[in-house]
MARMARPA-322928 format. One record per atom (N, C-alpha, C, O): x, z, y; residue in one letter. Coordinates in steps of 0.001 Angstrom, whole numbers, plus 524288, in hexadecimal, padded with zeros to 5 digits. Each point is the difference from the previous one (the first is absolute). Layout:
N
XZYA ...
//
This chain:
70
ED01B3BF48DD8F3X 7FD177FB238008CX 7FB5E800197FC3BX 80059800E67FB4BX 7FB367FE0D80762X 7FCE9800267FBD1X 7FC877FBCB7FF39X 7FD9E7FE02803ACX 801FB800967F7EEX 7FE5D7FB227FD4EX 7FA867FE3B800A1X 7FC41802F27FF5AX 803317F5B080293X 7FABC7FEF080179X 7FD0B7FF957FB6DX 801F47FFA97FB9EX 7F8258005D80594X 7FBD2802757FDEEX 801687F9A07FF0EX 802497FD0480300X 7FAAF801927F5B6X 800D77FA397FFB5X 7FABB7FE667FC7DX 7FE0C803917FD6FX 7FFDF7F7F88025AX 7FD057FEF77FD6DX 7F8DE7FFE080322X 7FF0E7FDFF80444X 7FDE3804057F913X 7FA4C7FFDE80082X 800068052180466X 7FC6E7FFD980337X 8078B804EE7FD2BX 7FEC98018880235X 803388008B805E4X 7FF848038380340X 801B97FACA7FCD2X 8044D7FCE0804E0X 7FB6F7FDBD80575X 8019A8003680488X 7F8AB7FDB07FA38X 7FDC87FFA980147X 7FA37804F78021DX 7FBD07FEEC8021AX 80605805927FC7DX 7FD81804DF800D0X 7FE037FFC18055AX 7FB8C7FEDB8016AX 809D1802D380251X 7FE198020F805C7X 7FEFA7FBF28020FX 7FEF5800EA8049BX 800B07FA127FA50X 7FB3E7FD1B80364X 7FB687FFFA7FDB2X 7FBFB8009F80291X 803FB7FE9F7F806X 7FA6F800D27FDF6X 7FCE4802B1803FCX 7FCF27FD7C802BBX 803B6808377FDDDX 8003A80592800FCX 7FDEC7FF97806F3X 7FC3A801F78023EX 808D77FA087FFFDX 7FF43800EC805B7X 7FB6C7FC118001BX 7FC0C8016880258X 8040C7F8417FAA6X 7FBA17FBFD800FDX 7FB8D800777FFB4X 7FD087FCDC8021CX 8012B8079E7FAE9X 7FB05800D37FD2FX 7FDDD805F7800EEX 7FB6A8010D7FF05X 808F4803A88035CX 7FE6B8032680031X 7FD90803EB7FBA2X 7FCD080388800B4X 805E17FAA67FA15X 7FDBC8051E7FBB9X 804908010C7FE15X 803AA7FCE37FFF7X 7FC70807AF7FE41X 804547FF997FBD5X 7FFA87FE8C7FB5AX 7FC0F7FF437FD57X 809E08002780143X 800C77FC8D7FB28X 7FB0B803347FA92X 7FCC97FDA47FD50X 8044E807A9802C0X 7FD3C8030D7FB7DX 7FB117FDF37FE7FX 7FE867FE9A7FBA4X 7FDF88017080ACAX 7FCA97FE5E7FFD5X 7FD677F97E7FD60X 7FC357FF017FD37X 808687FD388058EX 7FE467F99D7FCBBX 800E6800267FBAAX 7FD887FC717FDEAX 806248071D7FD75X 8009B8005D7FC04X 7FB388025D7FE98X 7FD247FCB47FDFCX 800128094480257X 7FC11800257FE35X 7FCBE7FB8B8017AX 7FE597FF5A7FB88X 800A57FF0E805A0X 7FC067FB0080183X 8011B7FA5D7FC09X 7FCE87FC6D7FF1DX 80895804407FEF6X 8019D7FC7D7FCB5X 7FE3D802977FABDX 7FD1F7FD647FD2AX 8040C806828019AX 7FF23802097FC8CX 7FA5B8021D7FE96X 7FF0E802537FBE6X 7FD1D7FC8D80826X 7FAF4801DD7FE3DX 7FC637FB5B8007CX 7FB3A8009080010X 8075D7FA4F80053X 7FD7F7FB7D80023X 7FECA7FD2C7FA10X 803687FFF67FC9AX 7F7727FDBD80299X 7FEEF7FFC97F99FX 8039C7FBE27FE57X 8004F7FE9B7FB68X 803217FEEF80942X 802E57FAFA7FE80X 80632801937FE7AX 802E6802C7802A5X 7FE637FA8A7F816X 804E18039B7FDCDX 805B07F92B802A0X 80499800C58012DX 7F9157FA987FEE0X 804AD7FC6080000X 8018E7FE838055BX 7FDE07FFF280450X 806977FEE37F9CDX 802388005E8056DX 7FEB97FD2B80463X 7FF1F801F88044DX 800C27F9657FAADX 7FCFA7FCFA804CBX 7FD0A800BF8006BX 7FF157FFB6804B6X 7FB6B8022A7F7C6X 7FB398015D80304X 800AA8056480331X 7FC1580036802C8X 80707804427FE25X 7FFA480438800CAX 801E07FC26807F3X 7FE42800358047BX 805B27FD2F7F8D8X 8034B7FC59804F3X 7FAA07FF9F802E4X 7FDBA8032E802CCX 800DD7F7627FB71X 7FB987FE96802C3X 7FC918043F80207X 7FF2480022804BBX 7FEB18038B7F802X 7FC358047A80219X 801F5802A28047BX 7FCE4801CC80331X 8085E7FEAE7FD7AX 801968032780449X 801E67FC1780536X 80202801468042EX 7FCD77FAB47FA39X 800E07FBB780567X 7F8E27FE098019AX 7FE307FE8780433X 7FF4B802357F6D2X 7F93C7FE9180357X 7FD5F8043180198X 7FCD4800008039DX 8048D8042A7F96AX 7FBD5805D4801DAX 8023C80356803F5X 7FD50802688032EX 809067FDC77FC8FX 801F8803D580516X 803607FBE48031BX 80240802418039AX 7FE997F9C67FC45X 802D57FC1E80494X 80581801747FF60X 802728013E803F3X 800C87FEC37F5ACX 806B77FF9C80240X 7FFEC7FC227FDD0X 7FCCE7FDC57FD2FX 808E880103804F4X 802B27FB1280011X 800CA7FF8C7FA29X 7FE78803647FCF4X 8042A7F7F58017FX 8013D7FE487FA03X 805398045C7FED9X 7FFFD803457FC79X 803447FC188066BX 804B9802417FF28X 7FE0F806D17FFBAX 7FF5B802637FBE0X 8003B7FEFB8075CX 7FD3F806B07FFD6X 7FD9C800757F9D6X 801DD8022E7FC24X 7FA647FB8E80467X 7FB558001D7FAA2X 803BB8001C7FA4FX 800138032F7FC66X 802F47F7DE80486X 804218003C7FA84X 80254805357FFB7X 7FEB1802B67FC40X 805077FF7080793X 8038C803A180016X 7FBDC8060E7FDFFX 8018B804147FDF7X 7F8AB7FA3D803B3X 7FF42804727FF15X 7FC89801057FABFX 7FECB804837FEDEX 7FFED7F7F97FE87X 7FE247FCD17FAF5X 80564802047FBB5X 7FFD6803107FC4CX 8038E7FAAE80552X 805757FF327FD79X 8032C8059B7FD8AX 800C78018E7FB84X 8009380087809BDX 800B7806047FF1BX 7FB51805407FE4BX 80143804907FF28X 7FA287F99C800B2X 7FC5B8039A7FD17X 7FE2E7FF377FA80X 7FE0F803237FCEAX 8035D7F6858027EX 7FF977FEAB7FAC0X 804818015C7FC91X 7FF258026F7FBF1X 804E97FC648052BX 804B5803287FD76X 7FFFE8047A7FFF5X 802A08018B7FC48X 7FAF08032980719X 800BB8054E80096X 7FCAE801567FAD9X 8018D803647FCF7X 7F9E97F9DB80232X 7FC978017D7FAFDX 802447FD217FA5FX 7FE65800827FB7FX 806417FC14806C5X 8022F7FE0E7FA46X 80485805FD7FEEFX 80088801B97FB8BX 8014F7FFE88077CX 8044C803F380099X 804017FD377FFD3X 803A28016B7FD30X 7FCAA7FABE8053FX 8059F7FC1D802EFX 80152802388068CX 803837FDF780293X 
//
């Protein structure tokens, strides 16, 4: 049995299927944006590429922790 994917990234393969990029890719894009806080990165990725609130968090959320090393 193998165990569900939980959290920020639980939301991946729709990201993925809704939007058509991969995940690697919105992370670099998170990560090469001059904006470091979290809601603004939120907001930036719901006015400049069109995701949803929920997507944007999950993907805000899990790239910001990946650079805390959480």
């Amino acid at each position: 049995m193998t165990d569900a994917v939980k959290g920020p990234a639980s939301y991946f393969p729709s990201i993925e299927k809704k939007y058509g990029r991969p995940i690697a890719q919105w992370k670099d894009l998170i990560r090469s944006s001059p904006l470091a806080q979290h809601m603004e990165l939120v907001n930036w990725l719901k006015a400049e590429h069109g995701l949803g609130h929920g997507h944007a968090n999950a993907l805000v959320a899990h790239t910001l922790a990946e650079a805390r090393g959480k």
